[in-house]
Backbone as CSV, one residue per row, in Angstrom:
resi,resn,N_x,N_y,N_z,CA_x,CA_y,CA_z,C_x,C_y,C_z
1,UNK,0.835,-1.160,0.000,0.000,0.000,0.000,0.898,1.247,0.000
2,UNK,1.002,2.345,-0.705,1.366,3.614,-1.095,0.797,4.391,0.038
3,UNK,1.491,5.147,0.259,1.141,5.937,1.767,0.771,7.536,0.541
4,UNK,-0.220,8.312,1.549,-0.481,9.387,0.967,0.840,10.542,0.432
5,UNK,1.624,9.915,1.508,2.742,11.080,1.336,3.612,10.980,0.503
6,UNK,3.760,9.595,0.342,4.587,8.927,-0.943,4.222,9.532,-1.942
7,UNK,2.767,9.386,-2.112,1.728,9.863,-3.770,2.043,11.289,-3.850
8,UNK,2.471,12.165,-2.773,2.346,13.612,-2.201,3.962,13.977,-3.311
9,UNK,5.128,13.171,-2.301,5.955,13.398,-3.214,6.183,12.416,-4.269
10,UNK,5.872,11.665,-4.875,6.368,11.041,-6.134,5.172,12.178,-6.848
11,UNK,4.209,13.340,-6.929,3.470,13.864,-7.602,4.311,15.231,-7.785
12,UNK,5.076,15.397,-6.531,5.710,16.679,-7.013,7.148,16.771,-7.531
13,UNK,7.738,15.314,-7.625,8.967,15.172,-8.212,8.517,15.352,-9.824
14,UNK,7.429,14.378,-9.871,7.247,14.527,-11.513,6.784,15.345,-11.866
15,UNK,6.038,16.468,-11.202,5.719,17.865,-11.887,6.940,18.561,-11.955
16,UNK,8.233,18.488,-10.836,9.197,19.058,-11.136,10.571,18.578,-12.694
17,UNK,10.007,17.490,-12.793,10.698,16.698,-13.850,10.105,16.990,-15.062
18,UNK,8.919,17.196,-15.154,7.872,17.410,-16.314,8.453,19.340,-16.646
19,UNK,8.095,20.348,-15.645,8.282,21.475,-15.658,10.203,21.771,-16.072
20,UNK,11.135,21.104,-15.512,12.619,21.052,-15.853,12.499,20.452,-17.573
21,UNK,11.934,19.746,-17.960,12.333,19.050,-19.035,11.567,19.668,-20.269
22,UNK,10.218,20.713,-19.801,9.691,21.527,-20.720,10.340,22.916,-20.755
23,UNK,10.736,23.460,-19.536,11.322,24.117,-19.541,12.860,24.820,-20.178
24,UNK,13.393,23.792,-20.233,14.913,23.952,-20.450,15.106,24.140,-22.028
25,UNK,14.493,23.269,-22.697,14.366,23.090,-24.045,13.930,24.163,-24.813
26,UNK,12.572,24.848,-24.097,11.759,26.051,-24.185,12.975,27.294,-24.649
27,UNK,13.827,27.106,-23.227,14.598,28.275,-23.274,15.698,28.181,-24.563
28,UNK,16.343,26.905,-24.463,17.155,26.606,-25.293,16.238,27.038,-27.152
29,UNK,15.716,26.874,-27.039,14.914,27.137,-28.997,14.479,28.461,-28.891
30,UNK,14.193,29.077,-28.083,13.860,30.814,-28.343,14.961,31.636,-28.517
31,UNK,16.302,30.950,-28.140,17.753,31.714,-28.836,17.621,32.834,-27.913
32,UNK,17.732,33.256,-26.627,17.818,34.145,-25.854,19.162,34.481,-26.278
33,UNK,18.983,36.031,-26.223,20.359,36.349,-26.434,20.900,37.610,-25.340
34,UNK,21.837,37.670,-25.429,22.097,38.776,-24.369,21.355,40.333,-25.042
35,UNK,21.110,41.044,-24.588,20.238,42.436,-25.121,21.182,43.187,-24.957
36,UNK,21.221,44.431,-25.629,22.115,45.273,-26.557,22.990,45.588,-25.182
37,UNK,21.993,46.848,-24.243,22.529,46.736,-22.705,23.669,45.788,-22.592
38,UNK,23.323,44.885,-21.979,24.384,44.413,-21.278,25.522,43.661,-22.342
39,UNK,24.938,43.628,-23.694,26.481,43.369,-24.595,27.550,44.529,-24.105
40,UNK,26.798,46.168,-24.191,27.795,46.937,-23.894,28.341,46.966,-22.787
41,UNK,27.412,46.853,-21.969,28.264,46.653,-20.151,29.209,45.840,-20.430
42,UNK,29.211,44.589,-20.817,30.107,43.415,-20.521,31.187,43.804,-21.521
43,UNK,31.100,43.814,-22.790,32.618,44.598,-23.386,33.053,46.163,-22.928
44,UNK,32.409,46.986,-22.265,33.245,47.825,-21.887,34.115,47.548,-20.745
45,UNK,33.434,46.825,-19.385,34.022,46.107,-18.209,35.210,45.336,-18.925
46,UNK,34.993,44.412,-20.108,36.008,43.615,-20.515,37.601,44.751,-20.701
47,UNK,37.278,45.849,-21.490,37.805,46.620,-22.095,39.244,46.658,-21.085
48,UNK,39.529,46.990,-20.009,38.871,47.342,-18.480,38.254,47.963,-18.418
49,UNK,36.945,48.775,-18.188,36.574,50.328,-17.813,35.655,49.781,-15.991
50,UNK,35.921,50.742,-15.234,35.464,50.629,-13.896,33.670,50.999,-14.456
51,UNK,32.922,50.186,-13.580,31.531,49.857,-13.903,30.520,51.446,-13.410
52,UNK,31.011,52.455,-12.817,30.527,53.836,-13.289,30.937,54.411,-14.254
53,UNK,32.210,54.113,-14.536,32.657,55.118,-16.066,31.609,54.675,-17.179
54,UNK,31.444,52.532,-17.431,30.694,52.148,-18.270,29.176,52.562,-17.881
55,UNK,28.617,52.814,-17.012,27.576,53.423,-17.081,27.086,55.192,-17.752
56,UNK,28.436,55.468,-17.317,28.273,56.853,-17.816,28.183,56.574,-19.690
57,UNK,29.354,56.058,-19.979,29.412,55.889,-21.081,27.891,55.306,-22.054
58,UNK,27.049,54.444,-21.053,26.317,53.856,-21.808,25.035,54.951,-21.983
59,UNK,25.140,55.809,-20.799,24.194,56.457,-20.912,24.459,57.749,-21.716
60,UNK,25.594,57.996,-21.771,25.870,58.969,-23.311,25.687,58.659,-24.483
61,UNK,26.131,57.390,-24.700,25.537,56.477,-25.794,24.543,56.362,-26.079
62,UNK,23.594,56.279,-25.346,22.381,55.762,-25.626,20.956,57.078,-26.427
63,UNK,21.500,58.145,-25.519,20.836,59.434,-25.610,20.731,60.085,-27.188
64,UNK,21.767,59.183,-28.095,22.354,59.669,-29.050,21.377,59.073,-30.386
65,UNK,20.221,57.592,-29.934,19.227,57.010,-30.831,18.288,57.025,-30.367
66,UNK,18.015,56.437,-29.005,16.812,56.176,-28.423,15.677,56.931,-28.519
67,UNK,14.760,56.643,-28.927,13.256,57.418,-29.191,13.377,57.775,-30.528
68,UNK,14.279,57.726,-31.223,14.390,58.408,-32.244,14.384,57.851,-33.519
69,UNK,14.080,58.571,-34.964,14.056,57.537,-36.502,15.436,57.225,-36.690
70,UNK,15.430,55.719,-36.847,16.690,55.339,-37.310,17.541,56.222,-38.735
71,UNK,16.336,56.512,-39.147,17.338,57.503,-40.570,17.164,59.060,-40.284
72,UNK,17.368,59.276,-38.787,17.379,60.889,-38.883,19.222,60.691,-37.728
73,UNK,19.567,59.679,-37.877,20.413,59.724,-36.348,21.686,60.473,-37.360
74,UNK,22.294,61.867,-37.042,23.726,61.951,-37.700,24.914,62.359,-36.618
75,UNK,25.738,62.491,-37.141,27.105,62.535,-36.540,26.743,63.568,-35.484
76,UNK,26.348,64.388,-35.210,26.360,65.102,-33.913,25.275,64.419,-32.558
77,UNK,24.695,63.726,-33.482,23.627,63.214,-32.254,24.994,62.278,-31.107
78,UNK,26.094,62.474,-31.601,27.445,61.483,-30.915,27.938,62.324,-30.004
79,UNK,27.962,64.199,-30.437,29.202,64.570,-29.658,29.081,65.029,-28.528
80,UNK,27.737,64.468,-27.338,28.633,64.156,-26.023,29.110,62.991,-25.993
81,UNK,28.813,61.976,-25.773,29.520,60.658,-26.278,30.968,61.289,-26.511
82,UNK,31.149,61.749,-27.691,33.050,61.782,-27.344,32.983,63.127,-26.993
83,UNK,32.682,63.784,-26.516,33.071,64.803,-26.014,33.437,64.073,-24.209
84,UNK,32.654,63.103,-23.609,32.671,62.607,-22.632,33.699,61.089,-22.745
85,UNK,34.300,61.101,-23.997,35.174,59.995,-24.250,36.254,60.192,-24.890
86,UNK,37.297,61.236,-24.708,38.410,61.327,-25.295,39.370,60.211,-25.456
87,UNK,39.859,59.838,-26.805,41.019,59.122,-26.986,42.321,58.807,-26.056
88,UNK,42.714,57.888,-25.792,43.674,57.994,-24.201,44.803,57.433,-25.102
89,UNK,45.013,56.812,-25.964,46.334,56.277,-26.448,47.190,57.448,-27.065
90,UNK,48.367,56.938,-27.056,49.507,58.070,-27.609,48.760,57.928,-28.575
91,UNK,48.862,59.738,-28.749,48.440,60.190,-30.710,49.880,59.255,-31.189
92,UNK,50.889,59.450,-31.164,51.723,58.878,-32.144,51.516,57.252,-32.700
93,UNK,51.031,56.567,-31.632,50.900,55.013,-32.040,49.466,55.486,-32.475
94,UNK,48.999,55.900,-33.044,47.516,55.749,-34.109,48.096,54.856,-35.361
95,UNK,46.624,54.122,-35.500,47.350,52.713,-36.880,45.855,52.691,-36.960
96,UNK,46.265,53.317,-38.576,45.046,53.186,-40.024,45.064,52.148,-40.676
97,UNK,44.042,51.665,-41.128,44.010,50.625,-41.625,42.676,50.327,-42.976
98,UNK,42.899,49.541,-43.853,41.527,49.777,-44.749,42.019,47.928,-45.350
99,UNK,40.836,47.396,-45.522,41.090,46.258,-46.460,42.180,45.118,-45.019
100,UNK,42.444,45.542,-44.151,43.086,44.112,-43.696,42.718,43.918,-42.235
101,UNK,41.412,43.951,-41.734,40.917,43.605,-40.549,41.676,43.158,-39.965
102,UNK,41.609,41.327,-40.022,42.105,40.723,-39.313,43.553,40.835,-39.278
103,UNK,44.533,41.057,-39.704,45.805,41.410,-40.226,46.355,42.161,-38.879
104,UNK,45.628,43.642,-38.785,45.912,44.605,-38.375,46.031,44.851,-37.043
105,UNK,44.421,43.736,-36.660,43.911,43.728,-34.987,44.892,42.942,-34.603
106,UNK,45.832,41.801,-35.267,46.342,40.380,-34.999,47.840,41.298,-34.769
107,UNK,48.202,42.285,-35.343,49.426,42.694,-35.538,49.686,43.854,-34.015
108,UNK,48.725,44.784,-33.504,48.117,45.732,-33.000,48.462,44.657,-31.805
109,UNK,47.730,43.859,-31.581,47.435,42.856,-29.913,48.597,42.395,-29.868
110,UNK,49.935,42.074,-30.805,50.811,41.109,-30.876,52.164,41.962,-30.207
111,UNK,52.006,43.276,-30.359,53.030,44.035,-30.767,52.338,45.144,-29.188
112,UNK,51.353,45.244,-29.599,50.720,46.517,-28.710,51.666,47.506,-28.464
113,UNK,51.870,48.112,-29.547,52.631,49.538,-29.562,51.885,50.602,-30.386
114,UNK,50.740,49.381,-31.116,50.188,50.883,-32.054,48.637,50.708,-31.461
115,UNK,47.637,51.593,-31.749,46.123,50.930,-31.526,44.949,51.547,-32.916
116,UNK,44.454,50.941,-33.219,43.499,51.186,-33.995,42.189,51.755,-33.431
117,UNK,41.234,51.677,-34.254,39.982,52.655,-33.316,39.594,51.757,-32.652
118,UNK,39.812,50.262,-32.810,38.707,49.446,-32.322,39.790,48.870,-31.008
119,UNK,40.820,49.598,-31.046,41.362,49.063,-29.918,41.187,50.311,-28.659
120,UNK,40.082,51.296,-29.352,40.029,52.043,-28.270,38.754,52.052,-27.716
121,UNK,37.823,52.665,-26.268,37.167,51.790,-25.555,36.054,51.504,-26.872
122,UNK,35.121,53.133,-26.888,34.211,52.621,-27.826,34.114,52.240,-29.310
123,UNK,35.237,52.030,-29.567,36.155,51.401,-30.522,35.285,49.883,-30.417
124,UNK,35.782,49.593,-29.037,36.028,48.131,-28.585,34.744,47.459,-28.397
125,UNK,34.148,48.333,-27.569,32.476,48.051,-27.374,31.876,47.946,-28.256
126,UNK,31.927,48.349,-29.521,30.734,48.849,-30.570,30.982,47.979,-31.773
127,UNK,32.464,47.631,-31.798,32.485,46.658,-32.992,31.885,45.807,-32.956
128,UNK,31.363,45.490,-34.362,30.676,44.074,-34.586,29.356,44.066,-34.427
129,UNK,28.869,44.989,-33.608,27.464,45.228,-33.397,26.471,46.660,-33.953
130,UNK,25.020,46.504,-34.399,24.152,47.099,-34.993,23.224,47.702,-33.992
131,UNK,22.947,48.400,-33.949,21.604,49.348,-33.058,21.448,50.550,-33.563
132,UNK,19.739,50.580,-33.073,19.142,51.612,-33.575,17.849,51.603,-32.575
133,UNK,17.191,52.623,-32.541,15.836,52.917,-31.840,14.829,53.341,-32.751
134,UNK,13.358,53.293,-32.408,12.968,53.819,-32.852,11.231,54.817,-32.088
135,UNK,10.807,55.878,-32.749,10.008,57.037,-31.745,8.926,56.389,-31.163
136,UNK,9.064,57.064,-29.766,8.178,56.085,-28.927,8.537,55.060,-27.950
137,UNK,9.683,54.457,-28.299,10.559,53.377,-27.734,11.913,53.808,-26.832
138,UNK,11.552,53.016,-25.868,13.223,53.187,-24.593,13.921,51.550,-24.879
139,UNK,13.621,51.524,-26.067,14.255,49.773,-26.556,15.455,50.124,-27.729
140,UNK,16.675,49.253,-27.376,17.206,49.464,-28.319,17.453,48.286,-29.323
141,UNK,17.134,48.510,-30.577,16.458,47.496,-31.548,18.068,47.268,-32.267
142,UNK,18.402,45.850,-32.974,19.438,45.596,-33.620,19.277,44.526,-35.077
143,UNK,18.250,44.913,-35.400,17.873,44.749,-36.526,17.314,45.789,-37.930
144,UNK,17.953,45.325,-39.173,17.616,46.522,-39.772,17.559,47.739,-39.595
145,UNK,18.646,48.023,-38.880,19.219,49.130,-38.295,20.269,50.122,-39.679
146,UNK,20.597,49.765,-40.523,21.612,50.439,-41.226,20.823,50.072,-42.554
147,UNK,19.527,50.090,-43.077,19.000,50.003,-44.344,18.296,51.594,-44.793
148,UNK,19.029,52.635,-43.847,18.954,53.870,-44.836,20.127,54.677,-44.624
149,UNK,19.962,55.967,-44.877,21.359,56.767,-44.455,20.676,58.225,-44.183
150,UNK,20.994,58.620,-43.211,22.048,58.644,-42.174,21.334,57.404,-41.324
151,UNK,22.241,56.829,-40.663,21.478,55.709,-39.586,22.493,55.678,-38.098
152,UNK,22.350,55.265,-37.386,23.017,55.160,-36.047,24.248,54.682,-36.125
153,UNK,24.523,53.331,-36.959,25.951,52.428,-37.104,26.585,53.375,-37.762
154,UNK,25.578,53.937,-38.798,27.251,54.917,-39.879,27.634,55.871,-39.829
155,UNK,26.508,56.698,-39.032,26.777,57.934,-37.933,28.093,58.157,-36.992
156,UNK,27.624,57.134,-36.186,29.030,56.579,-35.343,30.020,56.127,-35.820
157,UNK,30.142,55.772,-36.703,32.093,55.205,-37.330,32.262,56.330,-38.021
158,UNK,30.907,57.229,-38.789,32.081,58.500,-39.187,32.805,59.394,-38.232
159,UNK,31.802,59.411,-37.615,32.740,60.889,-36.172,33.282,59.828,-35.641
160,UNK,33.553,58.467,-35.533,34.693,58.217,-34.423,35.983,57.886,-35.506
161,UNK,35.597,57.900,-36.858,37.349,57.721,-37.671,37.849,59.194,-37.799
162,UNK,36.728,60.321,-37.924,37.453,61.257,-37.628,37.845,61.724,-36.829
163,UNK,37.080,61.560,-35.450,37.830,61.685,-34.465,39.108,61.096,-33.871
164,UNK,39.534,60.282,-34.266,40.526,59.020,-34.246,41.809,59.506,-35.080
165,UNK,41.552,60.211,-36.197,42.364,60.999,-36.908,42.983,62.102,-36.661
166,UNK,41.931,62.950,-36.183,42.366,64.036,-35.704,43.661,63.779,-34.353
167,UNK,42.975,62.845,-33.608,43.892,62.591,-32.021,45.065,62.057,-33.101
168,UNK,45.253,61.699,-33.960,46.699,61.668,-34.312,48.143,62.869,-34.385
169,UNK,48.773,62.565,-34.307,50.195,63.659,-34.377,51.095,62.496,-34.768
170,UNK,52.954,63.419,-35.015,53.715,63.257,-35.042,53.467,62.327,-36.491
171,UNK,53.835,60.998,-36.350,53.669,59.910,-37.469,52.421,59.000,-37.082
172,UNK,51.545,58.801,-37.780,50.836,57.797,-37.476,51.045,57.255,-38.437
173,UNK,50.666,55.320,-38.498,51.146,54.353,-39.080,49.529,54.136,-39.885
174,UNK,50.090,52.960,-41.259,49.085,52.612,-41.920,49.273,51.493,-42.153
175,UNK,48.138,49.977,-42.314,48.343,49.043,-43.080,47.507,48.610,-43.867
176,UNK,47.738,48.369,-45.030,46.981,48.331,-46.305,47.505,46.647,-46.729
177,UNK,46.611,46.306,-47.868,47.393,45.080,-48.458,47.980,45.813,-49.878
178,UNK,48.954,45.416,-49.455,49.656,45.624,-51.107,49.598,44.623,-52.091
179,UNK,49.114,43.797,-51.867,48.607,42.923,-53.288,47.252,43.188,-54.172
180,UNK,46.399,43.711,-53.128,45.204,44.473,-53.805,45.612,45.592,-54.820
181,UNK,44.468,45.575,-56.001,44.639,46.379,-56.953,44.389,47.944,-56.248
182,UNK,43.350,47.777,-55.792,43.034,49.081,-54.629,42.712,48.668,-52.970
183,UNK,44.156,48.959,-52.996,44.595,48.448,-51.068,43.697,49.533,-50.046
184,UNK,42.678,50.495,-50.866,42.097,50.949,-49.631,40.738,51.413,-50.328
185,UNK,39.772,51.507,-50.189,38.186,51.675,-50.322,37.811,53.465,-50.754
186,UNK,38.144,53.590,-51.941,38.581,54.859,-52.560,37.266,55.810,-51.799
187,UNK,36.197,54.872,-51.576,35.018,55.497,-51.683,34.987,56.227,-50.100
188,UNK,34.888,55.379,-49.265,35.362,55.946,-47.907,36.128,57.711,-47.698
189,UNK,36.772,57.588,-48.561,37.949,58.687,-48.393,37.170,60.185,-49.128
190,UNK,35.513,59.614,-49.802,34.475,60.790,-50.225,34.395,61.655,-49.333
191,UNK,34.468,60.862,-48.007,33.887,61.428,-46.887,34.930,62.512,-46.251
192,UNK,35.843,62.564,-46.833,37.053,63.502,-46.288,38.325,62.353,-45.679
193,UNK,39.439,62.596,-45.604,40.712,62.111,-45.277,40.495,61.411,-44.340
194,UNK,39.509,61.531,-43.151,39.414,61.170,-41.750,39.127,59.611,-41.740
195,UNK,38.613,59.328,-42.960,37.587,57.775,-42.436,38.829,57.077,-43.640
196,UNK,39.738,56.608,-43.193,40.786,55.481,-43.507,40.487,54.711,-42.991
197,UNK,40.447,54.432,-41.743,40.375,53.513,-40.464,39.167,52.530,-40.500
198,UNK,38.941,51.779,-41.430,37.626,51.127,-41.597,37.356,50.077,-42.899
């Protein structure tokens, strides 16, 4: 004979076995992903940056799309953002680069005497990733974010290659491929001298 309490728990092991085994799977197929937020927290902390500076930073950042049409965002909607983020590496080790990504970052980390933009913080934070907002919204969206112009992503790499340029002096360095017929993206350089770096 099965005692009530037995039935009590063998009923709540298997609801807990039933709920773990629907559960987990659940989570696993909806592709949770980390949200824009805390991508930036966690690569700026990575960067090093102490976890008030990255707050400050995020919240300068942020002020610069949020609520706003992805195709109205331009280069000034940035300049507190760097006005609140000056360049810290020697102007002299600045290293331009066009056409050899991986090359450059691999050469830059190996050597660490020169830095590129993306070796600087929001350099560091922002690569690789898309955002945009849009009116009405305290969400920051990362889809179809750069299908007009001006937009948030291209906003931001222009004022930060020119800004990146400008903090140069003395000699700054370049690496290009020299086997390419055109070792650097003629078109880029429409934009004025500043945007090499990309």
């Amino acid at each position: 004979m099965v005692s009530v309490k037995a039935v009590a728990i063998g009923g709540t092991v298997t609801a807990v076995v039933v709920i773990i085994v629907v559960v987990v799977p659940s989570v696993l197929l909806t592709g949770q992903k980390e949200d824009f937020r805390e991508t930036f927290m966690r690569k700026c902390l990575e960067f090093p940056e102490e976890k008030q500076i990255c707050e400050n930073k995020w919240a300068a950042f942020k002020q610069a799309y949020i609520g706003k049409d992805k195709c109205s965002i331009i280069e000034e909607n940035y300049d507190k953002l760097f006005a609140e983020t000056p360049f810290k590496h020697p102007c002299s080790k600045t290293m331009f680069w066009s056409k050899t990504y991986e090359l450059v970052h691999k050469y830059t980390e190996k050597t660490e005497c020169l830095f590129t933009l993306e070796d600087t913080l929001l350099g560091y934070v922002l690569n690789g990733l898309s955002w945009c907002g849009e009116p009405g919204s305290n969400e920051t969206l990362t889809d179809k974010c750069e299908d007009c112009r001006p937009n948030p992503v291209n906003s931001f790499w222009q004022v930060a290659s020119r800004k990146f340029a400008l903090h140069a002096c003395e000699g700054a360095s370049v690496m290009l491929d020299g086997e390419r017929t055109e070792p650097y993206d003629s078109n880029r350089l429409s934009n004025g001298p500043f945007c090499f770096c990309c």
